[in-house]
C-alpha positions in Angstrom: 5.3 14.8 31.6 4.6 11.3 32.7 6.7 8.7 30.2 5.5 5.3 29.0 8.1 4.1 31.5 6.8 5.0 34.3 4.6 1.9 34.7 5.7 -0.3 32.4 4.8 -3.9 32.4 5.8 -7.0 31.3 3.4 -9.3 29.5 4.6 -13.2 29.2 2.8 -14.4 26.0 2.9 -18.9 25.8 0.8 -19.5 22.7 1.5 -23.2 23.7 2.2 -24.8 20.5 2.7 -28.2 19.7 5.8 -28.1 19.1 6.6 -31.0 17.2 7.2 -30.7 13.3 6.3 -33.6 11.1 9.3 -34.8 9.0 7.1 -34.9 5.9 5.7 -31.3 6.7 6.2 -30.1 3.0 3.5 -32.1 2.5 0.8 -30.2 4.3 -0.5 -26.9 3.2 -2.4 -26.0 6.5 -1.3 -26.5 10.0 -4.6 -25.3 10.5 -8.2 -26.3 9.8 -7.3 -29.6 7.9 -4.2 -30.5 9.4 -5.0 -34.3 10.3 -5.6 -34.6 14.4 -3.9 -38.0 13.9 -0.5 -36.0 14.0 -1.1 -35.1 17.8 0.0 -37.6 20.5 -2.2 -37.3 23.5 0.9 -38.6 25.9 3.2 -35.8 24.1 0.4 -32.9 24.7 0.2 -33.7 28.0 4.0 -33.1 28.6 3.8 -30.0 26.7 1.0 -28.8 28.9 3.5 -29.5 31.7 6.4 -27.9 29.9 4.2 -24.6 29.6 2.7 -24.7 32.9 6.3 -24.9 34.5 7.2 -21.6 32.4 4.5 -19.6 33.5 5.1 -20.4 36.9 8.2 -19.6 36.4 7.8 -16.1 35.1 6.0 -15.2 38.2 9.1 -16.2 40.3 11.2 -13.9 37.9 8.7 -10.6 38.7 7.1 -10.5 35.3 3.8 -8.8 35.5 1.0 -10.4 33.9 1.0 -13.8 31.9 -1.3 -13.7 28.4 -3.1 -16.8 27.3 -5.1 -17.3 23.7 -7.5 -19.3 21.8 -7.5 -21.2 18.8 -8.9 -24.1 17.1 -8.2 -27.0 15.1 -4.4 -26.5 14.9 -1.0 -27.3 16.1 -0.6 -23.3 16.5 -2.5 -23.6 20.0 -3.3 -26.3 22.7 -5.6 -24.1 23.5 -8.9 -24.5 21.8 -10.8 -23.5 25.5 -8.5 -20.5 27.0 -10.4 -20.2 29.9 -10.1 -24.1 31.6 -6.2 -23.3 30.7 -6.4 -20.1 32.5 -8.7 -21.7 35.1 -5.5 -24.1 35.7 -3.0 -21.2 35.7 -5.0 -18.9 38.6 -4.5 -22.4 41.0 -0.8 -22.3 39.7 -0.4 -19.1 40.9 -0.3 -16.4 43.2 0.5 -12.6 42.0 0.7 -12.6 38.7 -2.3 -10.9 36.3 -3.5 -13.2 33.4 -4.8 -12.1 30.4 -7.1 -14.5 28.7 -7.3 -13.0 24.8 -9.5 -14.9 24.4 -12.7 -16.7 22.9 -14.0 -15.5 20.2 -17.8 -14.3 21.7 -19.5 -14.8 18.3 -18.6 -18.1 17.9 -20.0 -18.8 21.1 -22.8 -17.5 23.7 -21.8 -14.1 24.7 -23.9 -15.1 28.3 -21.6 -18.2 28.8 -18.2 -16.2 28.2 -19.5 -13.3 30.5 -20.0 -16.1 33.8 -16.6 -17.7 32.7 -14.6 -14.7 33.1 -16.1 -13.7 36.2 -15.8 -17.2 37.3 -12.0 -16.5 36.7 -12.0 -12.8 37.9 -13.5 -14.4 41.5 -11.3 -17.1 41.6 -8.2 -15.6 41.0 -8.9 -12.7 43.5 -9.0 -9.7 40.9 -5.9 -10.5 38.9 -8.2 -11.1 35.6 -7.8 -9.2 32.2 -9.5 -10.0 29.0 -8.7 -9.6 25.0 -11.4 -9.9 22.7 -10.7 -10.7 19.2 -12.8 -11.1 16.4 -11.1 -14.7 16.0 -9.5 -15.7 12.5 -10.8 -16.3 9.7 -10.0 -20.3 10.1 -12.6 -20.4 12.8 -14.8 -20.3 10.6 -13.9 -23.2 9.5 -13.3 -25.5 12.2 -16.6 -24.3 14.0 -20.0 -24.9 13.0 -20.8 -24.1 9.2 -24.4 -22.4 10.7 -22.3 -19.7 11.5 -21.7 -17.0 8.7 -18.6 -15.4 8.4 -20.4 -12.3 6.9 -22.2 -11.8 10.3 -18.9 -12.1 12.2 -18.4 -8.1 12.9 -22.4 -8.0 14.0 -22.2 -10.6 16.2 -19.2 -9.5 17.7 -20.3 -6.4 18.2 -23.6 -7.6 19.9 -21.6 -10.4 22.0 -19.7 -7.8 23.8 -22.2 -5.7 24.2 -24.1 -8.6 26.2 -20.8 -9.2 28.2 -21.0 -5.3 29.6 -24.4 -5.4 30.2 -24.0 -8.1 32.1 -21.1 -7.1 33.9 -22.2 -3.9 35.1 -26.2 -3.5 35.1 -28.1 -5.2 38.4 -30.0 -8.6 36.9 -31.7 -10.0 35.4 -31.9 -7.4 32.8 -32.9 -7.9 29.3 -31.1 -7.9 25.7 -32.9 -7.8 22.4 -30.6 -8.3 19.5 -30.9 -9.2 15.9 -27.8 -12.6 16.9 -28.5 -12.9 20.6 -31.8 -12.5 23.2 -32.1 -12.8 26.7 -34.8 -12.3 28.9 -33.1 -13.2 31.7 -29.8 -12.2 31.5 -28.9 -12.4 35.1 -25.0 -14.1 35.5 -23.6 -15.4 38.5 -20.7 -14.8 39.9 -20.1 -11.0 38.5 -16.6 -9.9 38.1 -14.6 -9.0 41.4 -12.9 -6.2 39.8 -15.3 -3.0 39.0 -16.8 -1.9 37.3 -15.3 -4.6 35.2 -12.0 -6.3 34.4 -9.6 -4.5 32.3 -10.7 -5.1 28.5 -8.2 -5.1 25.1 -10.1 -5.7 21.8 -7.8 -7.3 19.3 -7.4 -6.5 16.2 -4.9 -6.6 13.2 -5.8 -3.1 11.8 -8.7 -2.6 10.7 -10.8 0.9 11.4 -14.0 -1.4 11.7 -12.3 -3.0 14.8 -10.6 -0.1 15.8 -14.0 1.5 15.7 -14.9 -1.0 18.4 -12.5 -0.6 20.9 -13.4 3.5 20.8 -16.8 2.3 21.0 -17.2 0.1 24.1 -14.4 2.1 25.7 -11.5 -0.8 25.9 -7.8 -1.0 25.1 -6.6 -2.3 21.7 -4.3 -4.9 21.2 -2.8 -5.6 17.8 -1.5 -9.0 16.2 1.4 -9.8 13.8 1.3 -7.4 11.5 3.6 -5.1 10.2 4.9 -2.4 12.5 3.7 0.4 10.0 0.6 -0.7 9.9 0.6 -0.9 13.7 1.1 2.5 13.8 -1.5 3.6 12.0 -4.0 1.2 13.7 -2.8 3.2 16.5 -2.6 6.6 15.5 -6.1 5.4 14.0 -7.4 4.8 17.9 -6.0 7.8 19.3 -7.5 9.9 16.9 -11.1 7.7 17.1 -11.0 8.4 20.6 -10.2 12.3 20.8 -13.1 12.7 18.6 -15.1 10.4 21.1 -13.8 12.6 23.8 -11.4 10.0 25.2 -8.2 10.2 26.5 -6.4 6.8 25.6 -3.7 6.1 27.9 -0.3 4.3 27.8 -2.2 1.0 29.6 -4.8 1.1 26.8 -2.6 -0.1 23.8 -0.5 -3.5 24.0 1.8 -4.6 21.6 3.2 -7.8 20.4 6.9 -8.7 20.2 8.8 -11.6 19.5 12.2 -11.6 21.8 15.6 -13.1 22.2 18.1 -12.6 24.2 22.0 -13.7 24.3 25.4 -12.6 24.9 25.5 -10.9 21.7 23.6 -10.0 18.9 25.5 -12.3 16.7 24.9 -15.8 19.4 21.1 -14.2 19.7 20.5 -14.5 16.1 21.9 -17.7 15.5 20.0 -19.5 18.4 16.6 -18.2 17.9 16.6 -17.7 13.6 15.4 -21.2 12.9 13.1 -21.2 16.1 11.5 -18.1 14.5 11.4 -19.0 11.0 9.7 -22.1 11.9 6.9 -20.2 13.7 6.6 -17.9 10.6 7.2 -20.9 7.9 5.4 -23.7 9.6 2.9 -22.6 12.3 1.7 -19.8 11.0 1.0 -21.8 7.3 -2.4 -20.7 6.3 -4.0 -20.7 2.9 -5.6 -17.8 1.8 -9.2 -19.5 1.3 -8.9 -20.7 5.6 -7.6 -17.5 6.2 -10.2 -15.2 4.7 -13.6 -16.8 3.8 -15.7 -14.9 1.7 -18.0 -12.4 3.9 -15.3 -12.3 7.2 -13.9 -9.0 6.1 -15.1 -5.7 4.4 -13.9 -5.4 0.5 -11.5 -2.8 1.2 -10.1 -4.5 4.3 -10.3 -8.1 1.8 -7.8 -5.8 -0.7 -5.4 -4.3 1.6 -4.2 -8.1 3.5 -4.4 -9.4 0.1 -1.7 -6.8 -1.8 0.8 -7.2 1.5 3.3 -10.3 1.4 3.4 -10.2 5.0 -0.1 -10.5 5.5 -0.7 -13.0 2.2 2.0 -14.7 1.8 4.0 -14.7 5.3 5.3 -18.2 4.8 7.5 -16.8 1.9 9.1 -13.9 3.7 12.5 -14.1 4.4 14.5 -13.6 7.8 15.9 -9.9 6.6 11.7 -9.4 5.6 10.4 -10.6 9.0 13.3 -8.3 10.9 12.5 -5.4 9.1 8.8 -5.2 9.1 7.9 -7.3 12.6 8.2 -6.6 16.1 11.3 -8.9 16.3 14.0 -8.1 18.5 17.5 -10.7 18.8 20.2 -9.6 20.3 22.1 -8.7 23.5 20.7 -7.1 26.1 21.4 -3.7 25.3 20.1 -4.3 22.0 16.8 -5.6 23.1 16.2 -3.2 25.9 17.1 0.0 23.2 14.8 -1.9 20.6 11.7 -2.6 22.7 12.4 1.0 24.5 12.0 2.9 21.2 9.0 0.2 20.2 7.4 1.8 23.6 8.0 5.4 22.7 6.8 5.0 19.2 3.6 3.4 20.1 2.8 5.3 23.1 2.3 2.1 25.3 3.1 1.2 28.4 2.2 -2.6 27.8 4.8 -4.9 26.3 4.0 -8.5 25.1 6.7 -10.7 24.6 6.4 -14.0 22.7 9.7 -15.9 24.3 8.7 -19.5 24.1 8.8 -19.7 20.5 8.0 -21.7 17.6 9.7 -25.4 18.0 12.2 -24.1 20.7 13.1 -26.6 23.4 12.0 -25.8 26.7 15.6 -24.9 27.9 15.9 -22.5 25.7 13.0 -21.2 26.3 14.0 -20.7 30.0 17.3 -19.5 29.3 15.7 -16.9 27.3 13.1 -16.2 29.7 16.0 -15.5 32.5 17.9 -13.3 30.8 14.8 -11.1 29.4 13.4 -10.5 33.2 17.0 -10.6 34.9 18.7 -8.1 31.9 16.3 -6.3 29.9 13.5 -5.5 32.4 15.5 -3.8 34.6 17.1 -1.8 31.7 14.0 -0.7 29.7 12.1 0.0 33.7 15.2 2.5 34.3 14.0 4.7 31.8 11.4 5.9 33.9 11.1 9.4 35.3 10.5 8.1 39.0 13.4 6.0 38.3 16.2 9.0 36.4 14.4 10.7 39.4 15.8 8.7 41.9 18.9 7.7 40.2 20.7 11.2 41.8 19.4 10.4 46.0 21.0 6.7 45.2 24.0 7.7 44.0 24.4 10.0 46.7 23.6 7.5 49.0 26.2 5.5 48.0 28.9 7.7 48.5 
């Protein structure tokens, strides 16, 4: 039986945050939304792109497989309020490496416009293109135009992508009547290098609606930080969606998200990266509930469940021992982080591992450091599990003696 190992890849995630924390930054409830754009330096984000640009490149050089780029507004969570001129930048940056672009959010913009961007990108880069599409967060709402209701958010998403396959994989110009979006002449040029599409993720935090969606139009999922549980579920959710659909959903068609460091020893990994990751949880990820849900974004019953779980409501509060034990966060040696992200793999039947290793306000040569160590001593560790590999291990061997 084939084993999630087999063909497992590596996914570098850089959510490019600015990574500088105000001293007085008790004083701010948001860090998104309303967070005052007098706090960023121009001169300083330019660096940063730098910074970010030179460790993408550089997971390349150490054999990673794909690097994964996303989109956010309004906030010193992202530099990336327009994913695809960042990913535009990294495809002339590089050579071999796939680039996930996860991704604008299609109903906050023109589903026709994010259909010739990403084939734009999938010709450019020579068929190395792979897209997540998420509903966006509730904060989009507000930090894009109020003429867009967050009630509609699921409809329009769900007509967006809809556009996006159309035009994709029909001959144009074809048409699209919808109650959000109408073309007459929906006819985009370039289309996609890769067919009969790029490889597509929708991404989700849990919910069945959006579960429903990825069963629907066929893609992967992809899940954010949420609890691992209720990973799992979303998961075993999909799986079962899809049986019922008469789909088989394979080990590439799920991708999860982990947060990773790596060091001697358990002991020197926790105590380099703890206040890296807490300030990711405790400052970048400080969102008010009103930003975070508006009123209309999400079903009642989906409204209830993110509302009764600290994690979800209240993840600024969580502790480190809270954040260990319910997250996809793995510090340690590398033994420890290959075992850890190995059973992660076997638990959620993926073959598709995300790892977060630029994190929070970590300097960049930490970051590297980390980086190194992850592709030179846990890669090779977790990619040994593989049949081919325990397969091979014995003609090796053999050949050594």
């Amino acid at each position: 039986m084939p084993s999630v190992f087999d063909d497992i890849q590596f996914y570098l995630f850089n959510h490019h945050h600015y990574i500088d924390v105000p001293e007085n930054a008790d004083e701010y409830e948001s860090v998104w939304v309303d967070l005052p754009n007098a706090l960023f330096d121009p001169e300083r984000g330019h660096e940063l792109y730098q910074r970010f640009a030179r460790e993408l490149r550089l997971a390349e050089a150490l054999g990673f497989d794909a690097i994964a780029l996303n989109e956010h507004h309004s906030t010193h969570y992202s530099l990336m309020p327009a994913t695809s001129v960042r990913a535009a930048y990294m495809v002339a940056q590089t050579e071999r490496i796939k680039l996930m672009v996860a991704g604008v959010p299609v109903n906050l913009s023109w589903p026709s416009r994010v259909a010739e961007e990403y084939a734009m990108l999938d010709v450019m880069s020579g068929g190395r293109m792979e897209f997540g599409f998420p509903l966006g967060t509730g904060m989009e709402y507000w930090s894009n135009a109020a003429q867009l209701n967050p009630a509609t958010s699921r409809a329009r998403f769900r007509e967006g992508l809809e556009v996006i396959k159309q035009a994709w994989t029909l001959p144009g110009p074809t048409r699209y009547d919808g109650e959000h979006f109408n073309y007459r002449y929906l006819n985009p040029i370039p289309r996609p290098l890769q067919k009969p599409h790029p490889k597509m993720y929708i991404v989700g935090s849990g919910s069945e609606e959006t579960v429903a969606l990825a069963v629907e139009f066929g893609t992967g999922y992809s899940i954010v930080f949420v609890p691992i549980r209720q990973q799992l579920k979303a998961f075993a959710d999909f799986r079962r969606m899809s049986e019922e659909a008469g789909r088989e959903v394979r080990p590439e068609d799920i991708v999860i998200t982990n947060i990773v460091y790596v060091a001697d020893t358990d002991a020197d990994a926790v105590r380099e990266a703890k206040p890296h990751i807490e300030s990711f949880f405790s400052w970048f990820h400080r969102v008010p509930p009103r930003y975070l849900l508006p009123p209309g974004y999400v079903s009642t019953e989906e409204f209830l469940r993110r509302a009764q779980s600290t994690a979800l409501a209240e993840g600024t509060k969580a502790t480190w021992d809270d954040m260990v034990a319910i997250g996809r966060i793995a510090c340690g040696s590398p033994d420890t982080v290959a075992d850890l992200l190995s059973h992660w793999a076997e638990d959620a039947g993926t073959s598709r591992l995300l790892v977060t290793l630029s994190i929070g306000d970590m300097p960049e040569w930490k970051a590297v450091k980390n980086m190194t160590l992850f592709a030179e001593e846990v890669i090779p560790r977790i990619r040994a599990r593989g049949s081919r590999a325990a397969e091979a291990e014995p003609v090796a061997a053999g050949a050594r003696s």
